[in-house]
C-alpha positions in Angstrom: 88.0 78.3 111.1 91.8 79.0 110.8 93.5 82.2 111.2 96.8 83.6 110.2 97.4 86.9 110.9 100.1 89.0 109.2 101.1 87.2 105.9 99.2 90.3 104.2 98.7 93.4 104.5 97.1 96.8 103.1 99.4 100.0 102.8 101.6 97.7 105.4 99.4 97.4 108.0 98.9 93.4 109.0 95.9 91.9 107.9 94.5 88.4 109.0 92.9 85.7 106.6 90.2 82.9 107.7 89.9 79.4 105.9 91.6 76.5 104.5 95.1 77.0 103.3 95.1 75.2 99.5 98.2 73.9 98.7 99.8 73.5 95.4 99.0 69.4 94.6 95.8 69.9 96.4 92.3 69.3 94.8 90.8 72.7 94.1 88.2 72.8 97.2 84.6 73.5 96.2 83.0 76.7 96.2 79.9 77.8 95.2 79.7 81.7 94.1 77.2 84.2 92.2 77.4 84.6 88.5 76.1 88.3 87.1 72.6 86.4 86.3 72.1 86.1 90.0 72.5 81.7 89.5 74.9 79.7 91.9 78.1 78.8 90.0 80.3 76.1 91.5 84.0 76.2 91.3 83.6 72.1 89.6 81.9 73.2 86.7 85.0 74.4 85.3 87.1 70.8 85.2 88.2 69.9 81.9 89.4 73.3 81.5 93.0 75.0 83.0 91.0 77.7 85.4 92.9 80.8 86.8 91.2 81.8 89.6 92.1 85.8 90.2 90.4 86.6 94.0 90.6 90.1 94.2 89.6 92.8 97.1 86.7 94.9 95.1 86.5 95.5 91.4 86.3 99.1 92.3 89.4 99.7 93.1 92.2 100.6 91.1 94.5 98.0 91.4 91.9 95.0 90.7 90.3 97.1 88.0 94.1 97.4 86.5 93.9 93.4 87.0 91.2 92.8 86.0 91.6 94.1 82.7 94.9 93.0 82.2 93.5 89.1 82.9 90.6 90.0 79.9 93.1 91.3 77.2 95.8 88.4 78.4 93.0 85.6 78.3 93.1 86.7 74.3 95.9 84.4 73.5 95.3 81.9 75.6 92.6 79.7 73.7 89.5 78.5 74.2 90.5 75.6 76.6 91.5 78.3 79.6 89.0 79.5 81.7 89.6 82.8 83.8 87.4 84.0 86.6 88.0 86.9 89.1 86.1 86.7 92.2 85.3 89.2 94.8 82.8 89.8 97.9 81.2 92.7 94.8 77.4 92.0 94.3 76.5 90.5 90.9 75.3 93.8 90.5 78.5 95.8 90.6 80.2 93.3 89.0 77.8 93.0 86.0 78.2 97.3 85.6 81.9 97.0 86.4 81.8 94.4 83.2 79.8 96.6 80.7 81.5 99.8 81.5 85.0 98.1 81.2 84.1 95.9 78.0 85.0 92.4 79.8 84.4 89.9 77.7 87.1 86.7 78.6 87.4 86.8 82.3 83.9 85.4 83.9 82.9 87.6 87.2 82.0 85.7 90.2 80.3 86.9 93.8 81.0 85.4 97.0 79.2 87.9 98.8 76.3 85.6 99.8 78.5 83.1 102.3 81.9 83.6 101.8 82.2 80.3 100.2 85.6 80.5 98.5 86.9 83.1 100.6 86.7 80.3 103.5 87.4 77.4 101.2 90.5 78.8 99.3 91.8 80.8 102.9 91.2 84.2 101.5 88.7 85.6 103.3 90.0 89.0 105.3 88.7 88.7 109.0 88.6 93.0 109.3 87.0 93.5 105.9 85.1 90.8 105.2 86.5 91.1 101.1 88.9 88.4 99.4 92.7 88.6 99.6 94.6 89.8 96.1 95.6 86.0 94.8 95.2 83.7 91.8 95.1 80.2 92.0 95.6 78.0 88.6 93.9 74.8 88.6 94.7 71.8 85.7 92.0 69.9 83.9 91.4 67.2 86.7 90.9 69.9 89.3 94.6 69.7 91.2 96.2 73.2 92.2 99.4 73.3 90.3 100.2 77.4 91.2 99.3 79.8 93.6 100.6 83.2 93.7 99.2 85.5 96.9 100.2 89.2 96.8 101.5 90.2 100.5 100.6 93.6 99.8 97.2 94.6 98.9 97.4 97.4 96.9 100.5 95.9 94.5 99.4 93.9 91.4 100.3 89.8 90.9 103.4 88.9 88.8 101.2 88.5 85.4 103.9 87.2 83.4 104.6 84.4 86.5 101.2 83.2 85.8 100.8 83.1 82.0 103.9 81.0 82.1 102.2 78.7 84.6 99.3 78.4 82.8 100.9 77.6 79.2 102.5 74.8 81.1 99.2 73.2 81.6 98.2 73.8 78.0 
């Protein structure tokens, strides 16, 4: 599995992330993650549809919580044909409270807990944590990466406004 150490970090200190690196152009690599119903979901299910994939540390946390939420009330405009997910290493569980208790209803909560499967896939798997690296990944109808956007910094939010203008190109 590869490693690259240092291109993040959390409160500055260096962190190192395991797994394929995706490239923009790529085919968006197959995962296959947790929905709050406990049933495998993979990542190919989706085609047809422009998917924003937000990979976020823990939903518990401030930052992806702000995230999170900002994703659900953005994914308001966007139409039905745009599919938004945030993924974590959270237990269906946690995700499925975290949902009710924020009042998500457009952005779809995904586990990788179980095997890591996307965190190796899409290179965002933390070695010293063992959670997901802050990122989103937007993928086109016929599955082909056309943006990725990692956050160097853990505890900073994405560039939102980067994004929704990435994903109105594919609309």
């Amino acid at each position: 599995m590869a490693e690259k150490a240092g291109i993040i970090t959390m409160h500055g200190n260096p962190l190192t992330l395991l797994g394929s690196e995706v490239k923009v152009g790529d085919m968006a690599p197959e995962a296959t993650l947790i929905d709050n119903s406990l049933a495998p979901v993979n990542i190919s299910s989706y085609r047809g549809k422009v998917l924003v994939i937000s990979s976020v540390p823990s939903l518990d946390t401030p930052v992806c919580d702000i995230e999170t939420r900002r994703f659900n009330k953005d994914a308001e405009g966007l139409g039905k044909d745009i599919t938004i997910l945030t993924v974590s290493m959270d237990l269906p569980f946690a995700q499925k409270r975290w949902c009710g208790a924020a009042g998500i209803e457009r952005v779809i909560t995904l586990s990788d807990h179980r095997d890591a499967s996307f965190g190796t896939s899409y290179g965002m798997l933390i070695k010293e944590l063992r959670l997901l690296a802050r990122a989103v990944f937007v993928i086109d109808r016929q599955g082909v990466v056309r943006y990725i956007q990692l956050v160097k910094e853990l505890s900073k939010e994405p560039d939102y406004e980067e994004i929704i203008k990435e994903v109105k190109k594919l609309v």
